[in-house]
C-alpha positions as CSV (number, residue, x, y, z in Angstrom):
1,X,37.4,-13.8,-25.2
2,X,38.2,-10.4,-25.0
3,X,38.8,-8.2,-21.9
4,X,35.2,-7.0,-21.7
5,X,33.8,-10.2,-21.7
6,X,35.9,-11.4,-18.9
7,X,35.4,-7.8,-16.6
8,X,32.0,-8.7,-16.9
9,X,32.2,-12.5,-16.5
10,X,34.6,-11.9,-13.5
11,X,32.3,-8.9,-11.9
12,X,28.8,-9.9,-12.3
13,X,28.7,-11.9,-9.3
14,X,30.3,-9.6,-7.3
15,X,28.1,-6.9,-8.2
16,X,24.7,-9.6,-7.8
17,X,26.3,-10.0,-4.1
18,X,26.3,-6.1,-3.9
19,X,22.8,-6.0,-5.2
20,X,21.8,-8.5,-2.3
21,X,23.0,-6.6,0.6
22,X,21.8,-3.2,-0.9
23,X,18.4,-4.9,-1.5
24,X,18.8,-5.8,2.4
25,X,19.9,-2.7,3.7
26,X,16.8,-0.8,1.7
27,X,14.2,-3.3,2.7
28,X,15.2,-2.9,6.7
29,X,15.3,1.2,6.1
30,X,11.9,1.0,4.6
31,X,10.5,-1.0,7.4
32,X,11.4,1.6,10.3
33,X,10.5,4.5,8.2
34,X,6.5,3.4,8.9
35,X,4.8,6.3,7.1
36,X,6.1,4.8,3.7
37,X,3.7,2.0,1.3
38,X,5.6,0.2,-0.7
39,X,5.7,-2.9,-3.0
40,X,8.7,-4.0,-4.3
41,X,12.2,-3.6,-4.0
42,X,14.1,-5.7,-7.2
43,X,17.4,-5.6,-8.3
44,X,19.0,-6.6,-12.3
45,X,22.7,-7.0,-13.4
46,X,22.3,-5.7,-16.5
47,X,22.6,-8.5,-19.5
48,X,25.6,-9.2,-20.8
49,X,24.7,-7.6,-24.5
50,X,22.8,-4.5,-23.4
51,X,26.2,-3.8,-21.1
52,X,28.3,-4.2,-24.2
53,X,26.1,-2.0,-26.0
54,X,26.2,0.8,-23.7
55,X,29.7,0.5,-22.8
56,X,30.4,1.1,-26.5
57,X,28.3,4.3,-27.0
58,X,29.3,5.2,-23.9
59,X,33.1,5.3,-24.9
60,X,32.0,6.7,-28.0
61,X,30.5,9.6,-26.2
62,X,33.0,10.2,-23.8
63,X,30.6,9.3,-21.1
64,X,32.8,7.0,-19.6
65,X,35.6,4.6,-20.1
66,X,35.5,2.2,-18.4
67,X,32.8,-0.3,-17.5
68,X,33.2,0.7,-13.7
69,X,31.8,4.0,-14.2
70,X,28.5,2.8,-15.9
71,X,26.4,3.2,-12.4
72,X,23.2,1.4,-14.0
73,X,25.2,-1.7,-14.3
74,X,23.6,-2.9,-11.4
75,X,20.8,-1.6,-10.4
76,X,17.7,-1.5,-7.8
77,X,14.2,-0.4,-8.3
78,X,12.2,0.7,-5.3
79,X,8.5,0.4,-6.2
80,X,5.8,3.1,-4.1
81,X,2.3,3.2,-3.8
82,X,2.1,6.4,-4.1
83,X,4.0,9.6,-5.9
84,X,4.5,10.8,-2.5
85,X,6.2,8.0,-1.1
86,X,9.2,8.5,-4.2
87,X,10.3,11.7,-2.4
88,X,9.9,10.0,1.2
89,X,12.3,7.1,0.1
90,X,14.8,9.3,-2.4
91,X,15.3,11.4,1.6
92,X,16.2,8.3,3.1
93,X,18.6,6.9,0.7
94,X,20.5,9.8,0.8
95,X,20.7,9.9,4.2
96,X,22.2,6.4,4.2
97,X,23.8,5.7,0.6
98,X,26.4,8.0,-0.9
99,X,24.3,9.4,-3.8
100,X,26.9,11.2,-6.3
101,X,23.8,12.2,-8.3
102,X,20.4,12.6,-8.6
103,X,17.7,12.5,-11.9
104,X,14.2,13.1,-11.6
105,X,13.2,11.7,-15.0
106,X,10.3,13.5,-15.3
107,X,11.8,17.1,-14.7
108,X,13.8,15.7,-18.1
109,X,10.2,16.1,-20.0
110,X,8.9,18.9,-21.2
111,X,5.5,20.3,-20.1
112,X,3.8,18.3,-22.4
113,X,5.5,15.8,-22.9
114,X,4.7,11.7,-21.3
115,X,6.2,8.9,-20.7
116,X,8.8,7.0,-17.8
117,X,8.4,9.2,-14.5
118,X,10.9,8.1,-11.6
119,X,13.5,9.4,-9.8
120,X,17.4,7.6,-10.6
121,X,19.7,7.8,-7.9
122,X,23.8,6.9,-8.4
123,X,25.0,5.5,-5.6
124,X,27.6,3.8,-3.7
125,X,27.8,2.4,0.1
126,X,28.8,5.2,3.0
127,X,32.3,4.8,3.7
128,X,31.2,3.2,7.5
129,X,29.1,0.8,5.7
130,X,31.7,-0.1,3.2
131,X,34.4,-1.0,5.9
132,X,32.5,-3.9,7.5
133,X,34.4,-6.6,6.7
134,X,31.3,-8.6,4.7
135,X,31.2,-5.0,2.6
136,X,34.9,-4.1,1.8
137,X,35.0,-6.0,-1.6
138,X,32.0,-3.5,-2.6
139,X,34.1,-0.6,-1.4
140,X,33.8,2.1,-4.4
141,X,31.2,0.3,-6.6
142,X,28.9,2.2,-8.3
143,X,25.0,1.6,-8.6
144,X,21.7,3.3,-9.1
145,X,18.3,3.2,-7.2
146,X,15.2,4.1,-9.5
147,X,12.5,5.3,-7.3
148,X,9.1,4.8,-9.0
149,X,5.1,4.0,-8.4
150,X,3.4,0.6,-9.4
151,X,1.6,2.2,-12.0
152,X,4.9,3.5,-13.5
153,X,6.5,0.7,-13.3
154,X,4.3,-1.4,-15.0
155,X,4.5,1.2,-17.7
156,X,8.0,1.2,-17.9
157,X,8.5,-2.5,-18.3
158,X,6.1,-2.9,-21.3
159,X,7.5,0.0,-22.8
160,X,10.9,-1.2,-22.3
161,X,10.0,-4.9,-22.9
162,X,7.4,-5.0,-25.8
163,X,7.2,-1.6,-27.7
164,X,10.6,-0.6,-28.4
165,X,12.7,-3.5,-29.8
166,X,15.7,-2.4,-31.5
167,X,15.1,-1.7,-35.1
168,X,11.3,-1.7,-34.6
169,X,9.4,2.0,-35.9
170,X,5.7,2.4,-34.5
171,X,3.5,3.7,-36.0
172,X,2.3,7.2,-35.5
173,X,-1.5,5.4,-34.3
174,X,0.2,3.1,-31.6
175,X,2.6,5.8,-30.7
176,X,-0.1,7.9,-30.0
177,X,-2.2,5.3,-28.0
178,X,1.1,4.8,-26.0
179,X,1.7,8.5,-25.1
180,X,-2.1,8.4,-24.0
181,X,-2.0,5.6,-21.7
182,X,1.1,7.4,-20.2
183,X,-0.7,10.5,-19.3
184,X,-4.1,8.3,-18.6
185,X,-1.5,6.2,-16.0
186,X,-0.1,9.4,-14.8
187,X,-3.8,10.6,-14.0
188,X,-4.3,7.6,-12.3
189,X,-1.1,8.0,-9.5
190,X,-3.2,11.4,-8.6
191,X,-6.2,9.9,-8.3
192,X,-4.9,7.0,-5.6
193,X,-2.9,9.5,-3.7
194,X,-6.2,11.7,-3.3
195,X,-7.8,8.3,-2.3
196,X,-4.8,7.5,0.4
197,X,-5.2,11.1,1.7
198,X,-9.6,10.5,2.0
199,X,-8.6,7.3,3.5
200,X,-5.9,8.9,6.1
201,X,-8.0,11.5,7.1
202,X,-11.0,8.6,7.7
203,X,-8.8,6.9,9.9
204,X,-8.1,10.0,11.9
205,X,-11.6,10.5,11.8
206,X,-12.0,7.4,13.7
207,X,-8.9,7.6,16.6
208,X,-11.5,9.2,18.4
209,X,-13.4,8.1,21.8
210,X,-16.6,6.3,21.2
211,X,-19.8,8.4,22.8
212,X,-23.4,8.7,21.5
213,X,-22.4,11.1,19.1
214,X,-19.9,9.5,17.3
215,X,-21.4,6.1,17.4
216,X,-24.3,7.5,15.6
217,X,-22.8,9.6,13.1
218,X,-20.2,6.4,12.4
219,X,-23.2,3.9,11.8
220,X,-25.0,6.4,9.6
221,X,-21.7,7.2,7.1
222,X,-21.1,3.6,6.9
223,X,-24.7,1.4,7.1
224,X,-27.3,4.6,6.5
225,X,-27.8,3.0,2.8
226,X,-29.6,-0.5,4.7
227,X,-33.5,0.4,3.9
228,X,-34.8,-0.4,7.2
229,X,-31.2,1.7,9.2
230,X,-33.2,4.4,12.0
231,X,-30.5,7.1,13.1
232,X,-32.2,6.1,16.7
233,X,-31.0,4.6,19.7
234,X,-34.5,2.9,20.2
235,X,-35.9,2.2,23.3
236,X,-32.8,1.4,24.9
237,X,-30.8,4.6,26.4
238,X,-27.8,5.5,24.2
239,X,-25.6,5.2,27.2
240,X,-26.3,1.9,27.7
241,X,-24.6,1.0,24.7
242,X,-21.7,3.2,25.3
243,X,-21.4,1.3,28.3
244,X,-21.4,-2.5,26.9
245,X,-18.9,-1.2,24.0
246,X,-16.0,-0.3,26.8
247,X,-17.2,-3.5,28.3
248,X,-16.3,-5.9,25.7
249,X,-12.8,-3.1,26.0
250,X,-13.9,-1.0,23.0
251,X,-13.4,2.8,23.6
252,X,-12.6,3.8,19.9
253,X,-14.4,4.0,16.7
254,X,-11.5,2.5,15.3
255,X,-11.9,-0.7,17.4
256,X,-14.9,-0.5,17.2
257,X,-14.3,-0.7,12.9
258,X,-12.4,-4.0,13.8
259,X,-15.2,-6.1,14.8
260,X,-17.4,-5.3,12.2
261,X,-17.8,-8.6,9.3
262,X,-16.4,-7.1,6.5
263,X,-19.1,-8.1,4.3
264,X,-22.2,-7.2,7.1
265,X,-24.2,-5.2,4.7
266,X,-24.3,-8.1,1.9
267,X,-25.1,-10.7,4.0
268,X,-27.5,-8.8,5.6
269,X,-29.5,-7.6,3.3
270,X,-30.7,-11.2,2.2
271,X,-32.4,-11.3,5.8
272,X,-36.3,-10.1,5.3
273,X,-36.4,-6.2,7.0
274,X,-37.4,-5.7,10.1
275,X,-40.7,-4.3,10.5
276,X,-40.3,-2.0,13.3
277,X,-36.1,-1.2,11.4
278,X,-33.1,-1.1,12.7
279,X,-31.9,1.2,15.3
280,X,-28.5,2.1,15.7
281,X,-29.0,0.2,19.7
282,X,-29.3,-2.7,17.2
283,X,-26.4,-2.8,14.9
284,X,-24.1,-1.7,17.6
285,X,-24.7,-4.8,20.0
286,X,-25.6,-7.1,16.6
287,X,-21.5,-6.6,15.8
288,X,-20.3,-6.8,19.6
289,X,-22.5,-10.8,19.6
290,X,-21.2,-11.9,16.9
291,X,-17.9,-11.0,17.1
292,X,-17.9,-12.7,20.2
293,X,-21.0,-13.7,21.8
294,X,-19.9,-15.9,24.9
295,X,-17.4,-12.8,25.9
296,X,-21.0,-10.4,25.6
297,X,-22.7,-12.3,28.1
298,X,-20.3,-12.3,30.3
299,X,-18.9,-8.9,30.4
300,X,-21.2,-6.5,29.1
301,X,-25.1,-7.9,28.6
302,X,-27.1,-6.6,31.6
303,X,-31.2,-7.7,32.5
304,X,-32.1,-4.5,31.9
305,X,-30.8,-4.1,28.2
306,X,-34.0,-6.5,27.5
307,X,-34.0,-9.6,25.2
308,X,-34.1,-10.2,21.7
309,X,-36.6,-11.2,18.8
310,X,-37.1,-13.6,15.7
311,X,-35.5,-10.3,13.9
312,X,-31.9,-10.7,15.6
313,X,-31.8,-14.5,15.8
314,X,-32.3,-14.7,12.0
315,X,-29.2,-12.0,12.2
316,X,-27.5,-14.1,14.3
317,X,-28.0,-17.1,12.6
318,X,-26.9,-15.7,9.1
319,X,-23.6,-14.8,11.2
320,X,-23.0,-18.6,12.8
321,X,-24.3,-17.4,15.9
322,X,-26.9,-19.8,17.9
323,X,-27.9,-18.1,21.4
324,X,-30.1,-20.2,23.8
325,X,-34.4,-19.6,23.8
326,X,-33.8,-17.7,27.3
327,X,-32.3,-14.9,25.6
328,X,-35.4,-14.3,23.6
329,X,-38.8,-12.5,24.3
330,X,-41.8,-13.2,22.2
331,X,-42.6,-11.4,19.5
């Protein structure tokens, strides 16, 4: 055996333990820094005959001589939702790893030019970190953090995996459905991050107190495609509502967003229309009964707010509600 085999024999679980507590210490970063969406955070010793490999071109090129300075030995790969979130989490593993260099892969393309897009980081533990006594044997050991999206990632590993085996040539007609996928996956991260921005800006829309207004502008965004939906609080007074809503302790649009069944309009629309429609007085209390009808008559239901018809118990019923005949007028 020579001495390469046994450095790496000898190392390999040393660097796996290093991998494990890096894996740690980036997983309990990412949870306190709450504004970042994540997947995945995976780690790799590389395999014994891609190491020997590299180690022998690297020598060859002068990049380094020894297998301690190959920093992608062991590795980590932080996986985002979203392009943004790569520059979020490349700021906080500098703040807390000693990064001796930084590559953004895909400033290493040209302008029109595709393909892997993530940023590499070569690291090692701070020195603090490295002196705790369950860190000192990783003291001075090297290893790089890629920083990429799902959609990148999943490139990358059939790229890496299935297209380029050593000694295999595409050709030019898969090559070039490749480098299209890669730009049509590249399209893709914009799109979701204009989504995430549409859906943070919704959610801001809704941290809002609930009033008349909002309530009715909310329902008719979100349920003004059911045929029979009336932007009208009906014969009951729009304040009346308002007033069972912070009841049942719902002064937000966004809790008011909780309560709703996720699948309402499906399951609704298999329920003949009403004939006289349905006001937004309707939906509003509809979702407060069944989300939790005995906690409705207790708290916020009122004489005066009227009974209800065949029209909400077969609403009620489609929703595992059952309310007694004394809640009921005729109709």
């Amino acid at each position: 055996m020579d001495d390469i085999a046994k450095w790496y024999i000898q190392k390999k679980p040393v660097y796996e333990s290093l991998l494990e507590a890096v894996t740690g210490i980036i997983k309990s970063l990412l949870k306190r820094e709450s504004t970042v969406r994540y997947y995945l955070v995976q780690s790799r010793v590389k395999e014994y005959d891609k190491f020997e490999a590299k180690l022998s071109k690297g020598v060859k090129d002068k990049k380094y001589a020894q297998p301690e300075n190959m920093t992608d030995f062991a590795a980590l790969r932080v996986i985002c939702y979203l392009r943004q979130d790569k520059e979020i989490v490349a700021g906080l593993l500098h703040d807390n790893f000693n990064v001796i260099k930084r590559e953004d892969k895909s400033l290493d393309r040209g302008v029109d030019e595709i393909g892997y897009n993530a940023i590499h980081l070569d690291a090692m533990l701070k020195e603090d970190r490295a002196n705790l006594p369950e860190h000192q044997r990783y003291k001075h050991l090297k290893f790089e953090i890629q920083i990429t999206t799902i959609l990148q990632h999943t490139y990358a590993e059939i790229e890496h995996d299935l297209l380029y085996k050593p000694s295999n040539v595409l050709p030019f007609e898969i090559q070039h459905s490749i480098n299209n996928t890669s730009k049509e996956l590249e399209s893709l991260d914009e799109k979701f991050e204009r989504i995430m921005e549409d859906v943070d800006n919704y959610r801001k829309e809704l941290d809002v107190p609930i009033d008349s207004p909002s309530l009715r502008k909310y329902l008719l965004k979100n349920f003004g495609d059911i045929p029979d939906f009336k932007t009208e609080f009906g014969s009951v007074r729009d304040t009346y509502v308002v007033d069972q809503l912070r009841s049942m302790g719902i002064n937000t649009l966004a809790e008011f967003e909780k309560i709703i069944p996720p699948n309402f309009k499906e399951r609704y629309r298999k329920i003949p229309p009403d004939k006289d429609g349905t006001y937004v007085t309707g939906l509003a209390v509809w979702f407060l009964i069944i989300h939790d009808h005995n906690k409705y008559f207790e708290k916020a239901y009122k004489q005066i707010y009227g009974g209800f018809n065949s029209h909400d118990d077969r609403v009620f019923k489609e929703f595992g509600v059952e309310l007694t005949r004394d809640k009921f007028e005729c109709d």
